[in-house]
TORLUMGU-695143 format. One line per 5 residues: number of its first residue (from 0); for each residue y, x, z of C-alpha. Coordinates in steps of 0.5 Angstrom, whole numbers, always signed. Example, Ala and Ser with C-alpha at 12.3 -4.5 7.8 and 13.67 -1.06 7.14 Angstrom:
2
0	-9:+25:+16 | -2:+27:+14
This chain:
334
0	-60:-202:+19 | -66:-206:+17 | -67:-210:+11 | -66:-217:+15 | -63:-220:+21
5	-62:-226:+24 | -56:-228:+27 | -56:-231:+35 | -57:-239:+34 | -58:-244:+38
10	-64:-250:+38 | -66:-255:+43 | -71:-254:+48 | -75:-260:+52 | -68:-260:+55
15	-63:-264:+53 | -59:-260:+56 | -62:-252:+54 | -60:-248:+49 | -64:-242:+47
20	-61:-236:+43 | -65:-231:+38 | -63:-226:+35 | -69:-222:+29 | -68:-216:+27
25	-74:-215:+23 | -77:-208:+20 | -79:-209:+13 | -86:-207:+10 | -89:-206:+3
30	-88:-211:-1 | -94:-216:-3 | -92:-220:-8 | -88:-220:-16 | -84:-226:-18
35	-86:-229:-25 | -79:-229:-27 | -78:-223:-27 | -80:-219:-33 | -79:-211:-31
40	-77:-209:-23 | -71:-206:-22 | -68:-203:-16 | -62:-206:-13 | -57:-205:-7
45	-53:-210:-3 | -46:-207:-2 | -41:-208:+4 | -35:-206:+2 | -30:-211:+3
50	-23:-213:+1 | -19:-208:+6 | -13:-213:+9 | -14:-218:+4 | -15:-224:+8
55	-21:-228:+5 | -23:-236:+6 | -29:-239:+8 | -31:-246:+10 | -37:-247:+15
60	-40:-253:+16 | -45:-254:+22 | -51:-259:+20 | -55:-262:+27 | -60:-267:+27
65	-63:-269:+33 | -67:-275:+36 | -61:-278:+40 | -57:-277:+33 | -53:-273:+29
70	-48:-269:+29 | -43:-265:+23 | -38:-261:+25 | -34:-256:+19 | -29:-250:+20
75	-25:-247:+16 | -24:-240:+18 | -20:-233:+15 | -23:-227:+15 | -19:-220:+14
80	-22:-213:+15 | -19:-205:+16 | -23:-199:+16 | -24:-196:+21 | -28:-189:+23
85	-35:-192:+25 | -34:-198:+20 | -31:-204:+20 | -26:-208:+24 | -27:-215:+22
90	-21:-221:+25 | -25:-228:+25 | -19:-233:+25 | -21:-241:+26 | -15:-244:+22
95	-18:-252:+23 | -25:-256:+25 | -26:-262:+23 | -30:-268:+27 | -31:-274:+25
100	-28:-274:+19 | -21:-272:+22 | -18:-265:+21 | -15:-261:+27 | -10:-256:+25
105	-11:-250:+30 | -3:-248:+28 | -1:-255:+31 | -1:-252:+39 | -3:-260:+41
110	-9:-260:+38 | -11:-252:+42 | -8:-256:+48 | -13:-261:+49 | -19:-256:+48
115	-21:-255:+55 | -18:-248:+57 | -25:-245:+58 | -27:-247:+51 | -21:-244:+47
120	-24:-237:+47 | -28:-240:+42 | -22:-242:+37 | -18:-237:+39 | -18:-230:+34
125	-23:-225:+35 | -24:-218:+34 | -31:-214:+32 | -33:-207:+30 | -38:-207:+25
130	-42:-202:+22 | -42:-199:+15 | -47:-204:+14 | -43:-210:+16 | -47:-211:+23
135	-43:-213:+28 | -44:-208:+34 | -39:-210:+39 | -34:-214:+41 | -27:-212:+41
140	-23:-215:+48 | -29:-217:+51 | -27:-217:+58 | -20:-220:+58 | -24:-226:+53
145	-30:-227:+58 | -26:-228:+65 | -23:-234:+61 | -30:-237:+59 | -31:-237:+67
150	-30:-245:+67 | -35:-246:+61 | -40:-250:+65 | -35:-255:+68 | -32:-255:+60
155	-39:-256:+57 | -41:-261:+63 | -34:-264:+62 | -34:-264:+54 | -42:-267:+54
160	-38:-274:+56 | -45:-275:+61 | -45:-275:+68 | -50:-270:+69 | -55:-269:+75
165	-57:-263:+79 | -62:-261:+74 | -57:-262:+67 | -52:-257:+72 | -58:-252:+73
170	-59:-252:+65 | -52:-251:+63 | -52:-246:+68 | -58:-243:+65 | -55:-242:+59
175	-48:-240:+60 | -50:-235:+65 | -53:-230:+60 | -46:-231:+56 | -42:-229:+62
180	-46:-223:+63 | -46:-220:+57 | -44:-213:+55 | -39:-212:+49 | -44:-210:+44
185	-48:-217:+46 | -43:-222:+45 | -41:-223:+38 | -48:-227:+37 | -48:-230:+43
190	-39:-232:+42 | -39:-233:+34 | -42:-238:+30 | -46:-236:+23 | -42:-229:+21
195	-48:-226:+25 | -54:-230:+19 | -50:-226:+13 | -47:-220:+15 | -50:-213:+16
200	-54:-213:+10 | -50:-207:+7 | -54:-201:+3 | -61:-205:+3 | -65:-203:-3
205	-70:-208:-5 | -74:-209:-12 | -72:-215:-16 | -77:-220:-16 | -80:-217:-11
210	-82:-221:-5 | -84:-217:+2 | -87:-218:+9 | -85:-215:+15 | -87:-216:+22
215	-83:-215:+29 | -81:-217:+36 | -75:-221:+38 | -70:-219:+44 | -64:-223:+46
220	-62:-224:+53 | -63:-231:+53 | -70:-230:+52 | -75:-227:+58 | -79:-224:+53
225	-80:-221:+46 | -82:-226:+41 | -86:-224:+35 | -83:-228:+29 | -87:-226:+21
230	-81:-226:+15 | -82:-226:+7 | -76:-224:+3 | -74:-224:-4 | -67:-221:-8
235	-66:-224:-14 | -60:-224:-19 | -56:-230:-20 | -54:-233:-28 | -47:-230:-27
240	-50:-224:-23 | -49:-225:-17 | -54:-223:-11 | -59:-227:-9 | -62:-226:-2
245	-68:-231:+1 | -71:-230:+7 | -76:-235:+11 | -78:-232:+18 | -83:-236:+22
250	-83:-235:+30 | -90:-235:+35 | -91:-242:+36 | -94:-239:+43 | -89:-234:+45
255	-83:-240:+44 | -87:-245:+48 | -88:-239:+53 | -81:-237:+53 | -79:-244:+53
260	-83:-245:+59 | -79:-240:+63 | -73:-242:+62 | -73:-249:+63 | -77:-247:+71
265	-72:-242:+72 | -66:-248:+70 | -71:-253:+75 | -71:-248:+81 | -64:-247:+81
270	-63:-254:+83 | -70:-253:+88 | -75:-255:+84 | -71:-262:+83 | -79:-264:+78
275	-81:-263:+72 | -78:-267:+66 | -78:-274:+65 | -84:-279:+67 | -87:-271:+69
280	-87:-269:+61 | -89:-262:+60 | -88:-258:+53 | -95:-257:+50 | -92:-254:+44
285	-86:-252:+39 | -85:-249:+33 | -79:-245:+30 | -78:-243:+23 | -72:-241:+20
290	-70:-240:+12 | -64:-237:+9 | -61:-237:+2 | -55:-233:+1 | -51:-231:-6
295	-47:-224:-6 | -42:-222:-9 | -44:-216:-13 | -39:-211:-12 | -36:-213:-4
300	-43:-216:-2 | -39:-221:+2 | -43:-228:+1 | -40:-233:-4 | -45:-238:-1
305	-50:-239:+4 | -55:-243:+7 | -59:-243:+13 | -63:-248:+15 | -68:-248:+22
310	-72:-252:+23 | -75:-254:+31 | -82:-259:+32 | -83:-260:+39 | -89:-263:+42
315	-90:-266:+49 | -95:-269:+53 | -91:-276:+52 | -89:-275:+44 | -88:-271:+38
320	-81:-269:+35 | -78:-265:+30 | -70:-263:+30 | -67:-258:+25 | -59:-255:+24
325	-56:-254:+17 | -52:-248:+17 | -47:-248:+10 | -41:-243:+8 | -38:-243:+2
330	-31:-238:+0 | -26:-242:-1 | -20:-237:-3 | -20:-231:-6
């Protein structure tokens, strides 16, 4: 298990309609830098040993601001774990999500009803192995839950509420294909949201106060091509004596655009080569950088808050703009 992770996340591309998903396992080196706070080092390690069949609560909220508007949308999940010979078993319950200021209770079957038969394997419990490090390593059921996303690009094209073009079809198609074709160790972070981010830290061992560098590739199905990001990290003890994980990560700004590129064309020839973007705008440029904030729990290592926060700059040969996501989680109960 390496010092840091990322978890898959989606941001905008040129398109609209395309999402692209990272994933950024990171090696870590010496380190560069001592905090001033910290009057003397000490050595310390993240656990993983979570409650066993004691179900834990957490509320996730899922901030987006984009040129054509913001959204937020919050979640309140269950998490209950049992151990098994490689690690963990983690089932992932939804228990309610909130959208415009209304709350969905999931045990109300009208309200799984309505969501689209395609999209209800997103709200529907999931099963994932983890390792002793508390990594997800492979999805439980796999086959039986990816025959029933078959319909997800209708459902997404459906949900969007816009008619969409040959063109907004092929970018729906360019990003739920990789999905589809996952494997079982490929589609939780691909299928869950946030956990991937702040779990599978278990047993690194870091200098408090200590910041540290390390250099890598990232590999997702999602992306052509490996893309080489730079992260910085510091562990620190909170005033109640909890741990404190920051991390910044900075991805190429050139492999991004690159990678970017090649998605959007393949999207573009599904549909015979149906133009380039709007007004014949090209992306000349995109910037990515992702920083996380998580405080554990000193003796579980389970995250007692946590927040994530990307951040996207996209430049074209029309305009400039900047978007970014905000992801929080927060226990609720134990």
């Amino acid at each position: 298990m390496t010092p840091f992770k990322r978890a898959a996340a989606l941001f905008a591309g040129l398109s609209s309609a395309l999402a692209l998903g990272l994933v950024v396992p990171v090696a870590a080196q010496e380190p560069i830098a001592v905090a001033p706070t910290e009057t003397a080092s000490e050595t310390v390690t993240i656990p993983f040993d979570p409650p066993i069949g004691t179900p834990l609560t957490y509320g996730l909220r899922f901030e987006r601001k984009r040129h054509g508007g913001d959204s937020v949308f919050d979640y309140e999940q269950r998490l209950t774990f049992e151990r098994i010979a490689e690690g963990f078993l983690l089932r992932l319950e939804t228990l309610a999500f909130t959208v415009g200021g209304q709350r969905l209770d999931l045990a109300d079957s009208r309200v799984m009803g309505a969501i689209p038969a395609a999209l209800q394997p997103y709200f529907l419990p999931m099963t994932v192995e983890l390792d002793a490090a508390g990594e997800m390593v492979r999805m439980r059921d796999w086959e039986a839950m990816r025959g029933s996303l078959r319909g997800l690009r209708e459902a997404a094209a459906e949900m969007s509420g816009v008619q969409l073009n040959a063109a907004g079809r092929a970018a729906i198609a360019q990003f739920i294909f990789p999905i589809l074709n996952a494997s079982a160790e490929d589609a939780p972070a691909l299928m869950i949201r946030g956990w991937p981010s702040v779990l599978g830290y278990g047993g690194v061992e870091l200098d408090l106060g200590e910041t540290y560098e390390a250099e890598d590739g990232i590999d997702s199905g999602l992306l052509p091509a490996s893309i080489p990001a730079v992260a910085q990290f510091t562990l620190t003890r909170t005033p109640e004596g909890n741990l404190r994980l920051f991390q910044s990560t900075i991805y190429d700004p050139e492999a991004i655009r690159g990678a970017t590129n090649a998605v959007i064309d393949a999207a573009r020839a599904q549909v015979g080569g149906a133009g380039k973007s709007p007004a014949g705008e090209t992306l000349d440029g995109m910037q990515l950088t992702d920083n996380a904030d998580i405080v554990f729990d000193p003796t579980t290592g389970m995250p007692i808050t946590a927040e994530v926060l990307r951040i996207v700059s996209v430049d074209t040969n029309k305009e400039s703009g900047a978007g970014g996501e905000v992801m929080t989680i927060r226990r609720i109960a134990p």
